[in-house]
LOSE-888088 format. One record per residue: residue in three letters; x negated, z negated, y of N, C-alpha, C in turn. Coordinates in Angstrom, 1 decimal. Layout:
REM residues N
{rest: ALA, npx: X, npz: Z, npy: Y, capx: X, capz: Z, capy: Y, cpx: X, cpz: Z, cpy: Y}
...
***
This chain:
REM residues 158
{rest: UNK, npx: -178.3, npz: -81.7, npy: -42.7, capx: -178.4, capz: -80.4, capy: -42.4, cpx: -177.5, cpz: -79.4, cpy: -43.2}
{rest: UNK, npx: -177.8, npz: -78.3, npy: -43.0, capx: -177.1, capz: -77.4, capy: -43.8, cpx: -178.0, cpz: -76.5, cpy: -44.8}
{rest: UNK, npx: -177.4, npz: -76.2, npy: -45.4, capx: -178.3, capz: -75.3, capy: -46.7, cpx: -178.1, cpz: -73.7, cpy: -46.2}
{rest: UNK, npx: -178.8, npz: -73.3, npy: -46.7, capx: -179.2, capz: -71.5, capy: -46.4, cpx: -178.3, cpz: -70.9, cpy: -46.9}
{rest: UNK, npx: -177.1, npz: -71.1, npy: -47.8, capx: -176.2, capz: -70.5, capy: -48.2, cpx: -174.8, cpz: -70.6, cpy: -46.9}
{rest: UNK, npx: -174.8, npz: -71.9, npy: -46.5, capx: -173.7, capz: -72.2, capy: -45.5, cpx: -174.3, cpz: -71.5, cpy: -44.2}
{rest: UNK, npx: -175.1, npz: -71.5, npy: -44.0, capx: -175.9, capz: -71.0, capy: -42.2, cpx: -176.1, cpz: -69.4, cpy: -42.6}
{rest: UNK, npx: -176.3, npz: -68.7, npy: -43.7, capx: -175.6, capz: -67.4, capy: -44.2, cpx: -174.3, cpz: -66.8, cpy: -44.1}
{rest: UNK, npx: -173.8, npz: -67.5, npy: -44.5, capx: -172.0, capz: -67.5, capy: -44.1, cpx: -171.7, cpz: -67.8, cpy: -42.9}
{rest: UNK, npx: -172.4, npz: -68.1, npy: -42.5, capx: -171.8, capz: -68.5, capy: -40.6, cpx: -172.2, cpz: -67.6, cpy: -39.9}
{rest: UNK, npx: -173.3, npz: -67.1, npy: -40.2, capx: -173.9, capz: -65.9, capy: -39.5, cpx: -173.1, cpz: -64.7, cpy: -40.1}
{rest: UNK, npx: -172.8, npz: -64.5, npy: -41.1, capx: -172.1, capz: -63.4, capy: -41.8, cpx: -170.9, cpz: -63.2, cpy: -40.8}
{rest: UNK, npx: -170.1, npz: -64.4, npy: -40.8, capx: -168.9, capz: -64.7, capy: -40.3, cpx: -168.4, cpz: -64.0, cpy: -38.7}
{rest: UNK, npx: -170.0, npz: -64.6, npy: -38.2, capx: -170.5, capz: -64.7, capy: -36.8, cpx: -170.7, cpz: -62.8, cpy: -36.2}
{rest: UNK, npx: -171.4, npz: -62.5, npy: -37.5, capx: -171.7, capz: -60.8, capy: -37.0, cpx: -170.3, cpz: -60.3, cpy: -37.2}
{rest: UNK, npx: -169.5, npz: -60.6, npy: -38.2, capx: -167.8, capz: -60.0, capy: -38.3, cpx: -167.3, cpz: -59.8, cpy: -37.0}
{rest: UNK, npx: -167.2, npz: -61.0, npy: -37.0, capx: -166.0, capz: -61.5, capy: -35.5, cpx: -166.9, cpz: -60.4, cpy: -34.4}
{rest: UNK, npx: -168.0, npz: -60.4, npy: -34.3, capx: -169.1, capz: -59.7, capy: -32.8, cpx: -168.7, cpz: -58.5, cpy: -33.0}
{rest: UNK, npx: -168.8, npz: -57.6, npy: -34.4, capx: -168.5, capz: -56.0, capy: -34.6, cpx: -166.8, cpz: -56.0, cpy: -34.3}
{rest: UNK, npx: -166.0, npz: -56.5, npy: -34.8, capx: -164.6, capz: -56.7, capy: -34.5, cpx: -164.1, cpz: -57.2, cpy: -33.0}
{rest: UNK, npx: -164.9, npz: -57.5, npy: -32.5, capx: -164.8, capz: -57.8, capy: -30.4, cpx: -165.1, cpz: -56.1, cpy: -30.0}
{rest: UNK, npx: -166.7, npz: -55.9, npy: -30.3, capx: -167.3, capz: -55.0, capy: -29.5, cpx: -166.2, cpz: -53.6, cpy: -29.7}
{rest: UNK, npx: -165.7, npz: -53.4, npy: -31.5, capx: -164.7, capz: -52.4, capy: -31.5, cpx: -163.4, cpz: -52.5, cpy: -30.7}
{rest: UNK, npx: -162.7, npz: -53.9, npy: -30.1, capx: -161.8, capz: -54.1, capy: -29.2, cpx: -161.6, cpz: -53.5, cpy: -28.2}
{rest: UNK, npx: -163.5, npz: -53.8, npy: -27.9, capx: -164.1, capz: -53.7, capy: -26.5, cpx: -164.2, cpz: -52.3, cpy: -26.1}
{rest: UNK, npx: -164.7, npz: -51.7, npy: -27.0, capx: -165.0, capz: -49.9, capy: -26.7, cpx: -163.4, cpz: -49.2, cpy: -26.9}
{rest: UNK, npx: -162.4, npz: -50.1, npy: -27.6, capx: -161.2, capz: -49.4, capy: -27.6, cpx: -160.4, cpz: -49.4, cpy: -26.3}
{rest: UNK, npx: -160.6, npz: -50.5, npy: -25.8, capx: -159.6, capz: -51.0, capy: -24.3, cpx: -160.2, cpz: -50.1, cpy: -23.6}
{rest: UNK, npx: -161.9, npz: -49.9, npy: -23.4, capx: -162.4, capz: -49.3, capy: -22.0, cpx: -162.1, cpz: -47.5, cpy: -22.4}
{rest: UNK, npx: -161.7, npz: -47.1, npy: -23.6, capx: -161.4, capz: -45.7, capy: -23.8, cpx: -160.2, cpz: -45.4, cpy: -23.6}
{rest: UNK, npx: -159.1, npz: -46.7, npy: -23.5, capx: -157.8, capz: -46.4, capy: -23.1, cpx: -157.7, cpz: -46.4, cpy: -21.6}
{rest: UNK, npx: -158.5, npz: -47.4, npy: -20.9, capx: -158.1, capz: -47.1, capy: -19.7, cpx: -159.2, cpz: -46.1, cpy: -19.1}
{rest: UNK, npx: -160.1, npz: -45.9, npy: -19.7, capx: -160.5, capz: -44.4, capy: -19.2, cpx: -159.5, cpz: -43.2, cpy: -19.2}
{rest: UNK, npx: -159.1, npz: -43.1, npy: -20.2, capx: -157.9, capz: -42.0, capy: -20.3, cpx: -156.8, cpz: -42.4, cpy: -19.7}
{rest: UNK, npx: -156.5, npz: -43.2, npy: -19.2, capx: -155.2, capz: -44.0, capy: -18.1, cpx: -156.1, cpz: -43.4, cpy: -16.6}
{rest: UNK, npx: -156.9, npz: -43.7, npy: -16.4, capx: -157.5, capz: -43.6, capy: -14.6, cpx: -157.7, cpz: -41.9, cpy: -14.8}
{rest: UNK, npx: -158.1, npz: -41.6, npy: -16.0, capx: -158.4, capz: -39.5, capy: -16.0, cpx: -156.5, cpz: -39.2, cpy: -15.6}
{rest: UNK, npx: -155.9, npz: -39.8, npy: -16.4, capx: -154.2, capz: -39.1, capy: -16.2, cpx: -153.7, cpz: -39.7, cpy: -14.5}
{rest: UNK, npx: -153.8, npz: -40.8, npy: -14.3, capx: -154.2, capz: -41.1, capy: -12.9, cpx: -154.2, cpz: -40.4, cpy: -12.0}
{rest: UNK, npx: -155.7, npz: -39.6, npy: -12.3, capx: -156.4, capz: -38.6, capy: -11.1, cpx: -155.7, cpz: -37.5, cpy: -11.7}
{rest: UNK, npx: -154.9, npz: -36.9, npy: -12.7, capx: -154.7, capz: -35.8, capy: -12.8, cpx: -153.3, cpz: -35.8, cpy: -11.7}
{rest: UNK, npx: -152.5, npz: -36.6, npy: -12.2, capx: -151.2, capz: -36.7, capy: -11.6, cpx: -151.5, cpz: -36.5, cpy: -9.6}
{rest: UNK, npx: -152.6, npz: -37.7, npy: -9.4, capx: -152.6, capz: -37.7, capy: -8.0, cpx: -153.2, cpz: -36.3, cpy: -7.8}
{rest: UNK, npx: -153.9, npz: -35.7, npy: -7.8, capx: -154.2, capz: -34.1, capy: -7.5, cpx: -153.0, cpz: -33.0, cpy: -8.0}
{rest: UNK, npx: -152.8, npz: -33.2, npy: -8.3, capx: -150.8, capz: -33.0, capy: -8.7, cpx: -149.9, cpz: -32.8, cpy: -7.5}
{rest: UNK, npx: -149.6, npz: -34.2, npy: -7.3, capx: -149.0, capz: -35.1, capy: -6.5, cpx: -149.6, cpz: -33.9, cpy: -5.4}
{rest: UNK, npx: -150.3, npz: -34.1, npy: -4.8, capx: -151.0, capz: -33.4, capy: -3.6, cpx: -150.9, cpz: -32.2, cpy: -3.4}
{rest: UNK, npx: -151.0, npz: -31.6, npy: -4.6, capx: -150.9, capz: -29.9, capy: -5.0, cpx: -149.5, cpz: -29.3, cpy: -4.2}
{rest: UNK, npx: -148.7, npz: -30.3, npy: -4.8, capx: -147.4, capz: -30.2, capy: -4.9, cpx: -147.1, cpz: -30.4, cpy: -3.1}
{rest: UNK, npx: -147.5, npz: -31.5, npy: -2.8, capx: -146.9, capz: -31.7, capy: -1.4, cpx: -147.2, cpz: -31.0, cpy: -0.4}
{rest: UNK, npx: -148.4, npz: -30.3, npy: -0.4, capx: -149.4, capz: -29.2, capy: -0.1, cpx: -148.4, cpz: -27.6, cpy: -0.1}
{rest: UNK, npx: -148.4, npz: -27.7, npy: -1.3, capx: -147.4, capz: -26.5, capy: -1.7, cpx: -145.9, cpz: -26.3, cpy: -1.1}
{rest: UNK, npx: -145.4, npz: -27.6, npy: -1.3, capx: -143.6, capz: -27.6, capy: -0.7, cpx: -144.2, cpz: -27.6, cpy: 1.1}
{rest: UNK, npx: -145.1, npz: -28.0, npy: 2.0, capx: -144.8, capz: -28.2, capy: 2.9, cpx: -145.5, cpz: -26.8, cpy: 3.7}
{rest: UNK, npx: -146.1, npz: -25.8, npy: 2.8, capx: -146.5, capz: -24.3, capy: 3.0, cpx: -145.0, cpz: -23.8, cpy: 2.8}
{rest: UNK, npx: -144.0, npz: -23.8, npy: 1.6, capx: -143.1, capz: -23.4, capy: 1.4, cpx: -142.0, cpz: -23.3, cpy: 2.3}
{rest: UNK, npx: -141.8, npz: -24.7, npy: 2.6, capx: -140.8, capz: -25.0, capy: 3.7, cpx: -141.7, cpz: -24.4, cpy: 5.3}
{rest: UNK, npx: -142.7, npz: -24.2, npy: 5.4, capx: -142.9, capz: -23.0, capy: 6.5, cpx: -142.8, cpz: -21.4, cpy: 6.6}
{rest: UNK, npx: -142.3, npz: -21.4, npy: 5.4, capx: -142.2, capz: -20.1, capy: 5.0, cpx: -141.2, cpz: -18.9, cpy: 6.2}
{rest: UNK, npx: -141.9, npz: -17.9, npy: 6.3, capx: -141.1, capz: -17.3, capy: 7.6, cpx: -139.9, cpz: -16.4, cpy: 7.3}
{rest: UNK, npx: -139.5, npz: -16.3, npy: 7.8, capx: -138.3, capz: -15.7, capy: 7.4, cpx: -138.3, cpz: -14.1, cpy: 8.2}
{rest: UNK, npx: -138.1, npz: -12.5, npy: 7.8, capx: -138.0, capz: -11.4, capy: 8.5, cpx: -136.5, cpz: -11.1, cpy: 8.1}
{rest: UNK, npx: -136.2, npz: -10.8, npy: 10.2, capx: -134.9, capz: -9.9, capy: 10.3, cpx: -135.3, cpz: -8.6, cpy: 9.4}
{rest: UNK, npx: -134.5, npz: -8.0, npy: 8.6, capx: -134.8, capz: -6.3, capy: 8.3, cpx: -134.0, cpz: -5.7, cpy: 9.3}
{rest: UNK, npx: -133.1, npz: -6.0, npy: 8.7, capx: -131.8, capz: -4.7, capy: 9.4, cpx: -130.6, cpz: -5.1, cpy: 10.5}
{rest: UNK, npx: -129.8, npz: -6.3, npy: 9.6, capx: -129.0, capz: -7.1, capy: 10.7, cpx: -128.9, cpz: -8.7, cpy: 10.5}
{rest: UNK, npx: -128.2, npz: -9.3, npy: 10.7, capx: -127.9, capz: -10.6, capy: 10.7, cpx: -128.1, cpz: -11.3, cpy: 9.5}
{rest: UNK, npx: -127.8, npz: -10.6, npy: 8.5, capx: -127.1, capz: -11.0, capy: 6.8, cpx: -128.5, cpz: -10.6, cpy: 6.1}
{rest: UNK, npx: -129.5, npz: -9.8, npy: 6.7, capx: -130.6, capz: -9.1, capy: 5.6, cpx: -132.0, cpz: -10.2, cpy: 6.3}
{rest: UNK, npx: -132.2, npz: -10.7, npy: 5.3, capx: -133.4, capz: -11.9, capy: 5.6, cpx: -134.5, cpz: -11.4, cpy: 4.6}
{rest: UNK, npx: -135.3, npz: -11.0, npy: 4.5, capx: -136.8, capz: -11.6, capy: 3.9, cpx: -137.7, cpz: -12.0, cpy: 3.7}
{rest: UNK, npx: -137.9, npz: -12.8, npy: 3.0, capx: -139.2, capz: -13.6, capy: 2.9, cpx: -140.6, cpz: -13.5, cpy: 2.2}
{rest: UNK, npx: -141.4, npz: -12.9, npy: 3.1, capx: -142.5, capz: -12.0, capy: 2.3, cpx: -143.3, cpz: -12.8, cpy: 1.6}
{rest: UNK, npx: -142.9, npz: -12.8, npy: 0.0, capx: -143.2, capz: -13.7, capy: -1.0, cpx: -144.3, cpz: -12.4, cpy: -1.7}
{rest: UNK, npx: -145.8, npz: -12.6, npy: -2.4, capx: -146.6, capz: -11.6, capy: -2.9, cpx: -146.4, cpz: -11.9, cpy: -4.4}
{rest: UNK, npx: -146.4, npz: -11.9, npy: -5.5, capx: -147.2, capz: -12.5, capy: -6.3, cpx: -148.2, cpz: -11.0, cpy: -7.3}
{rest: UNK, npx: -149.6, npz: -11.7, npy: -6.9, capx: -150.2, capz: -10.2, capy: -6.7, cpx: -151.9, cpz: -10.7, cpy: -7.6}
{rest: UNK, npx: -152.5, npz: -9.4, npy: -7.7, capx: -153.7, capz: -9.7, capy: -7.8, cpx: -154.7, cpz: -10.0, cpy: -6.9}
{rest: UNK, npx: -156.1, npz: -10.5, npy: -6.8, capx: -157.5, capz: -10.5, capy: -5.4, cpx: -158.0, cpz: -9.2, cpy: -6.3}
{rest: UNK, npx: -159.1, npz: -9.1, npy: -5.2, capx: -159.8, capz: -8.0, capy: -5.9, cpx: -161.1, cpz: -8.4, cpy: -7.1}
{rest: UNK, npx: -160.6, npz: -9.7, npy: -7.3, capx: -161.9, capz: -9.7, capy: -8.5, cpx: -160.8, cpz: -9.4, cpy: -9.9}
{rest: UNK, npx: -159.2, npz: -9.3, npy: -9.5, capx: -158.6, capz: -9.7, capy: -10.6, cpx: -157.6, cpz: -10.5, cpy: -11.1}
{rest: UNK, npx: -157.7, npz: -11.8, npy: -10.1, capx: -157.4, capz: -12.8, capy: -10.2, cpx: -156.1, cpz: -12.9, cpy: -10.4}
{rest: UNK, npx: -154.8, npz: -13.5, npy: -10.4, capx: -153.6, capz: -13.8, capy: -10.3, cpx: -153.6, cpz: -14.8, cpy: -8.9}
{rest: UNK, npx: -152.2, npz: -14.2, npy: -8.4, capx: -152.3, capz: -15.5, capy: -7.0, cpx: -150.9, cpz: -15.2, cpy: -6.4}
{rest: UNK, npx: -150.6, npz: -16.0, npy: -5.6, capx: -149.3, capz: -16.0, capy: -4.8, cpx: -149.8, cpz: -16.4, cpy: -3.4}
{rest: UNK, npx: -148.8, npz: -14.9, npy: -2.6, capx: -149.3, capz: -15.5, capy: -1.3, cpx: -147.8, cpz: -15.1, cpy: -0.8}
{rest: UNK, npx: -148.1, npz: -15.7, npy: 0.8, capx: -146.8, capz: -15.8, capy: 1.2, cpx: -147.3, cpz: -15.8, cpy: 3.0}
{rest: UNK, npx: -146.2, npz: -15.7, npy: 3.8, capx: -146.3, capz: -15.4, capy: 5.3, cpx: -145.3, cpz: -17.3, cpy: 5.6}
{rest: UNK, npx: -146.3, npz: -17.6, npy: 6.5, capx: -145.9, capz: -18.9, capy: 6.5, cpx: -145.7, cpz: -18.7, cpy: 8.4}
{rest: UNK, npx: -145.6, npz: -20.4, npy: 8.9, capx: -145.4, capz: -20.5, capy: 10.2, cpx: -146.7, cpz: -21.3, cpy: 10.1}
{rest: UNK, npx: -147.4, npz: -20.9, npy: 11.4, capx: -149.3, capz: -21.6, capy: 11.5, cpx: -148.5, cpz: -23.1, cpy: 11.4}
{rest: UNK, npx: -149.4, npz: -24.2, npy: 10.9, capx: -149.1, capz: -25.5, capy: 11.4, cpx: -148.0, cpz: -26.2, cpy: 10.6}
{rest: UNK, npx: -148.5, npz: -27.4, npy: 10.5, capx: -148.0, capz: -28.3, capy: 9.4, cpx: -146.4, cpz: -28.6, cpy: 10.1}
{rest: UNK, npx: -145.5, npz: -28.0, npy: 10.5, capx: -144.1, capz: -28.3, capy: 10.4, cpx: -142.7, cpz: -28.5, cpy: 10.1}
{rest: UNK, npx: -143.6, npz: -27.9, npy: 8.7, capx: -143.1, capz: -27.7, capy: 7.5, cpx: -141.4, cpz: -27.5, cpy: 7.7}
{rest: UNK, npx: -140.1, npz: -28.0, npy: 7.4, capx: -138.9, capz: -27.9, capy: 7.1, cpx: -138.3, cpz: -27.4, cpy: 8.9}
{rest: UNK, npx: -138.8, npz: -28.3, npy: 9.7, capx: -138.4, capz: -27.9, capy: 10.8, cpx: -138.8, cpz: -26.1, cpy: 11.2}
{rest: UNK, npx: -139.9, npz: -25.9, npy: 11.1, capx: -140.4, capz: -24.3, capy: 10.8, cpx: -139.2, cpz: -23.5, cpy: 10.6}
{rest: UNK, npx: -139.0, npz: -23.7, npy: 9.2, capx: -137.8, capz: -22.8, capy: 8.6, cpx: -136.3, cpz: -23.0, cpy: 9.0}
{rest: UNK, npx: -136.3, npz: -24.0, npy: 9.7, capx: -134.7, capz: -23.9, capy: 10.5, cpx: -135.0, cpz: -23.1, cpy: 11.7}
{rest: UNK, npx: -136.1, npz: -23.6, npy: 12.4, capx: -136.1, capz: -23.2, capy: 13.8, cpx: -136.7, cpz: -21.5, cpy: 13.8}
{rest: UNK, npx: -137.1, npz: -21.0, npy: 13.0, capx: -137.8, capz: -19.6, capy: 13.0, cpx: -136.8, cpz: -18.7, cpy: 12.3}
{rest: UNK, npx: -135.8, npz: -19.2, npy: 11.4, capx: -134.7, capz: -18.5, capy: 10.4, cpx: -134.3, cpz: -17.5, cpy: 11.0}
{rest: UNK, npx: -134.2, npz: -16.1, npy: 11.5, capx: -133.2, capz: -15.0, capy: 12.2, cpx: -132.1, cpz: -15.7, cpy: 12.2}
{rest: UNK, npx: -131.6, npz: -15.8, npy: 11.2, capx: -130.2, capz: -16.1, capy: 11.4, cpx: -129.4, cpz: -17.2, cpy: 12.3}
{rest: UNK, npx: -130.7, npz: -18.6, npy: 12.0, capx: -130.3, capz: -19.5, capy: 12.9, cpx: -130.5, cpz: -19.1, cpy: 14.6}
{rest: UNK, npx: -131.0, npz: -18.3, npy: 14.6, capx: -132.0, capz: -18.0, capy: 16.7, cpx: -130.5, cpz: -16.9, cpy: 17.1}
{rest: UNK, npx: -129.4, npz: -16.4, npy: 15.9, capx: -128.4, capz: -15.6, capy: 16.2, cpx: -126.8, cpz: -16.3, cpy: 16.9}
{rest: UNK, npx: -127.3, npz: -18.0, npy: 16.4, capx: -126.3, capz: -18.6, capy: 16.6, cpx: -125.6, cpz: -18.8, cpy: 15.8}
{rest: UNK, npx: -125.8, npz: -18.7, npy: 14.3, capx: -124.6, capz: -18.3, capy: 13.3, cpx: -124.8, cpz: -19.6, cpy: 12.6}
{rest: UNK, npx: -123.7, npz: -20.0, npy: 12.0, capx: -123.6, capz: -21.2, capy: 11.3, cpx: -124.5, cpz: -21.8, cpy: 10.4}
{rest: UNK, npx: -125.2, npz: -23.0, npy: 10.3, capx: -126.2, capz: -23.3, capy: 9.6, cpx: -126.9, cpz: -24.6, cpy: 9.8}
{rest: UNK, npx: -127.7, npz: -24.8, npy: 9.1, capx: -128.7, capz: -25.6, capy: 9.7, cpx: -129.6, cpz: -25.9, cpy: 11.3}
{rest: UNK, npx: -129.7, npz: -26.9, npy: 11.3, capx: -130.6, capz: -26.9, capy: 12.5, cpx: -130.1, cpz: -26.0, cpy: 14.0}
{rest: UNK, npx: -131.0, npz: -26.4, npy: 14.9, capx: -130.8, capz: -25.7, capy: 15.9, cpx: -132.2, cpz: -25.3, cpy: 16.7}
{rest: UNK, npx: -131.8, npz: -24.8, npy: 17.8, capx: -133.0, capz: -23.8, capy: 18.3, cpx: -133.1, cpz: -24.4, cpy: 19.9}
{rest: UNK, npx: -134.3, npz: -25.0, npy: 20.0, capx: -134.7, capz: -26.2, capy: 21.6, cpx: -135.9, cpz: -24.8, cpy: 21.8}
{rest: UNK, npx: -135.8, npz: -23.4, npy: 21.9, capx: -136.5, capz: -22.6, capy: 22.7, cpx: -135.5, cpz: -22.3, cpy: 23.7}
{rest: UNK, npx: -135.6, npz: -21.8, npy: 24.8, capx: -134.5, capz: -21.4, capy: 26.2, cpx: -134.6, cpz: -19.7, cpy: 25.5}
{rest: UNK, npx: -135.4, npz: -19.0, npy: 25.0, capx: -135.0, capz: -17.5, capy: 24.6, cpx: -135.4, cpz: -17.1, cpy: 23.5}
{rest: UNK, npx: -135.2, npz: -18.0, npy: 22.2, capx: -135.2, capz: -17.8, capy: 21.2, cpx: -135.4, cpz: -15.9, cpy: 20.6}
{rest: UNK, npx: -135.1, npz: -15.5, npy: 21.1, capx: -135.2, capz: -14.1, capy: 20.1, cpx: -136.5, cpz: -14.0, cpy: 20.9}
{rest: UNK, npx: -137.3, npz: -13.9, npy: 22.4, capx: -138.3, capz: -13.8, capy: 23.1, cpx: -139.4, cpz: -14.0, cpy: 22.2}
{rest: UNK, npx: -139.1, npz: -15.2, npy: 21.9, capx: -140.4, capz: -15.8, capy: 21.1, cpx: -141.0, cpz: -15.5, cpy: 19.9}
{rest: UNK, npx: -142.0, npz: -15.1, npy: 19.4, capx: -142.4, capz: -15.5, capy: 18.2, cpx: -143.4, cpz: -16.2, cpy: 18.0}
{rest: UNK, npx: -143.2, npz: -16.8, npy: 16.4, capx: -144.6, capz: -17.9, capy: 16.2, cpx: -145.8, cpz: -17.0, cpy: 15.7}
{rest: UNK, npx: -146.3, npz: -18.3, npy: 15.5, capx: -147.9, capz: -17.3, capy: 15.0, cpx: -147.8, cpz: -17.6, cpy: 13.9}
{rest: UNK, npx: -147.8, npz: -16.5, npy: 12.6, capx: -148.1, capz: -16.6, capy: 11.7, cpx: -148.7, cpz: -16.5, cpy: 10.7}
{rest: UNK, npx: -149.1, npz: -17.0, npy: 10.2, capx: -150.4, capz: -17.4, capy: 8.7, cpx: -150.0, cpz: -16.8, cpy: 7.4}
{rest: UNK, npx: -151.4, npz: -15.4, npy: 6.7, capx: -151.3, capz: -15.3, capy: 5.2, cpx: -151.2, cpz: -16.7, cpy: 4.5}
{rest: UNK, npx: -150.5, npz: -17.2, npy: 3.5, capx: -151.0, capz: -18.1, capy: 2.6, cpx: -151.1, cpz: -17.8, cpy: 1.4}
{rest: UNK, npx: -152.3, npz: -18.2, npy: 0.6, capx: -152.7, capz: -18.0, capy: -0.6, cpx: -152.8, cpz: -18.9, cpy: -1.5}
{rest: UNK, npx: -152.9, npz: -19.1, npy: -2.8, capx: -153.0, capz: -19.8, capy: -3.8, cpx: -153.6, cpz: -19.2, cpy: -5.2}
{rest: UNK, npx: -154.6, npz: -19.4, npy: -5.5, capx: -155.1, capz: -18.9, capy: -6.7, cpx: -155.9, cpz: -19.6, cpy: -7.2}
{rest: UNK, npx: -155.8, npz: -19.6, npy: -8.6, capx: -156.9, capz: -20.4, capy: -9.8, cpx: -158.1, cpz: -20.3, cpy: -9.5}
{rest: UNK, npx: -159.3, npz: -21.2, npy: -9.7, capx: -160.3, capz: -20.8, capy: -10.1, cpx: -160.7, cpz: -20.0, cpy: -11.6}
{rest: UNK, npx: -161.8, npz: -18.8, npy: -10.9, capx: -161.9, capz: -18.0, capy: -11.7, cpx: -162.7, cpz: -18.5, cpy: -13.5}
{rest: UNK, npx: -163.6, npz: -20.0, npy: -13.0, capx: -163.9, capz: -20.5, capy: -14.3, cpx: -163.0, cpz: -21.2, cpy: -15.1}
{rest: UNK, npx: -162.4, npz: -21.0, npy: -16.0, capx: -161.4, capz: -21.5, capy: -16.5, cpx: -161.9, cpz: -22.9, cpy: -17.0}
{rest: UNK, npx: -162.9, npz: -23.3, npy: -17.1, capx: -163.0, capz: -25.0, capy: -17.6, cpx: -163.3, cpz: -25.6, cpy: -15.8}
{rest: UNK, npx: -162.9, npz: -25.1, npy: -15.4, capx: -162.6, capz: -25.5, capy: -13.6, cpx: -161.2, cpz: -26.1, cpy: -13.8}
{rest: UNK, npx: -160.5, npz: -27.1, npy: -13.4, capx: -159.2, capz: -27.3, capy: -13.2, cpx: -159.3, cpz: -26.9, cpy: -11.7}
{rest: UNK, npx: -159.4, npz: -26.1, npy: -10.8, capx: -159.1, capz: -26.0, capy: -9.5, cpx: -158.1, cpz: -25.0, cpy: -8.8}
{rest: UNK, npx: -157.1, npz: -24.9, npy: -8.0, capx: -156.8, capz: -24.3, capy: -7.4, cpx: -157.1, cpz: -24.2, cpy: -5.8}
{rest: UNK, npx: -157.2, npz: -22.8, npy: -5.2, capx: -157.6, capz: -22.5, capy: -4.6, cpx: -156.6, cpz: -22.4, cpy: -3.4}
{rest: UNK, npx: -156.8, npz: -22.6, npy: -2.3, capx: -155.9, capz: -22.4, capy: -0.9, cpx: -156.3, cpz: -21.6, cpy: 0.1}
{rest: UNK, npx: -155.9, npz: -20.8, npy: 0.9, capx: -156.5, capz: -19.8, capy: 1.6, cpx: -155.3, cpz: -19.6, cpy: 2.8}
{rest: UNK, npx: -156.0, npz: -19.8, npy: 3.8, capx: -155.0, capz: -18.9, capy: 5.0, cpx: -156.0, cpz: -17.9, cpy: 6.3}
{rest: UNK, npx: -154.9, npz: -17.2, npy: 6.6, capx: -155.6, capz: -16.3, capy: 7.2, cpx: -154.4, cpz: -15.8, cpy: 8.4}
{rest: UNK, npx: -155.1, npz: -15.0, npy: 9.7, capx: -154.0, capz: -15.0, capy: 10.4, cpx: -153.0, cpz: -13.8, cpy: 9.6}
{rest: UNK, npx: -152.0, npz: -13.3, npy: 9.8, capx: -150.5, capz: -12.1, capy: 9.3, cpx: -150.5, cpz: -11.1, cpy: 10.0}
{rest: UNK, npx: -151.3, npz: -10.1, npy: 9.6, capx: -151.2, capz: -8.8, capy: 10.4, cpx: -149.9, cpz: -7.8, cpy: 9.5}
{rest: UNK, npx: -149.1, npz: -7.8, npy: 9.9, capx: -147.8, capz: -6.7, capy: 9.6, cpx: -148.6, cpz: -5.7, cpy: 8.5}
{rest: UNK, npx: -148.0, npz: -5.4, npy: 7.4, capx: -148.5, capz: -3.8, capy: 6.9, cpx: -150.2, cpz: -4.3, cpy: 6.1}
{rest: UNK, npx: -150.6, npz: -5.3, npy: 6.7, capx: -152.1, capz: -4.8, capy: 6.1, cpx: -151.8, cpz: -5.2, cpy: 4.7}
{rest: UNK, npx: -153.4, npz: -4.9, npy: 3.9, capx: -153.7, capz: -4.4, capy: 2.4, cpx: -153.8, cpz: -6.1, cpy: 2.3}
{rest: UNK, npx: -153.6, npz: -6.2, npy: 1.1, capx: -154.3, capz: -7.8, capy: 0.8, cpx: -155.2, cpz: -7.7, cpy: 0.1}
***
């Protein structure tokens, strides 16, 4: 058999190695917790972003005056609670880059450029176009941003 001094030390030995696992153990599942949190941040990111460029690239374009004077009614404004936000006059509908060639004034004049124009009376036409909005949530331990469209009435208040 063994004596009470040796089966002491094995146990001693035995709880070491167990507290020195389980610290391994709680270390690895805290690393990849914080790996799957940066994860999800990046992918809501990722989406924010593709969300955002494919609003942007619908972005409308206004004749002002002649050929050469383009606008693009870009806000960056307050809501009425206060808020900070960016809104902008888009083309309805996810068509993102083709939008902004085919709705450009300048492209529907014939003038050198990108893209071309598959309407038979291009100046006739116009699209329908969408407020778009973007704004924080107002709780700051919120990570959220906010999206908003609405139909584009000329002139109105935001």
């Amino acid at each position: 058999g063994f004596t009470l001094l040796e089966l002491m030390v094995a146990i001693g030995v035995f709880v070491l190695l167990a507290v020195v696992l389980v610290g391994l153990l709680q270390s690895a599942l805290g690393t990849w917790d914080a790996g799957t949190s940066r994860k999800d941040v990046y992918e809501r990111a990722q989406t924010v972003f593709t969300l955002l460029t494919r609003d942007l690239q619908a972005l409308y374009a206004v004749d002002v005056e002649g050929p050469d004077d383009v606008v693009y009614p870009l806000f960056g404004d307050s809501d009425a609670e206060g808020r900070a936000r960016i809104r902008f006059v888009a083309v309805k509908g996810s068509i993102g880059g083709a939008a902004a060639r085919l709705f450009d004034p300048t492209n529907r004049r014939g003038s050198t450029g990108g893209g071309s124009v598959s309407i038979s009376n291009p100046e006739a036409w116009e699209p329908e176009l969408v407020e778009v909005a973007y704004a924080l949530d107002p709780d700051p331990a919120q990570a959220l941003l906010w999206r908003a469209e609405r139909p584009w009435r000329q002139g109105a208040p935001g």
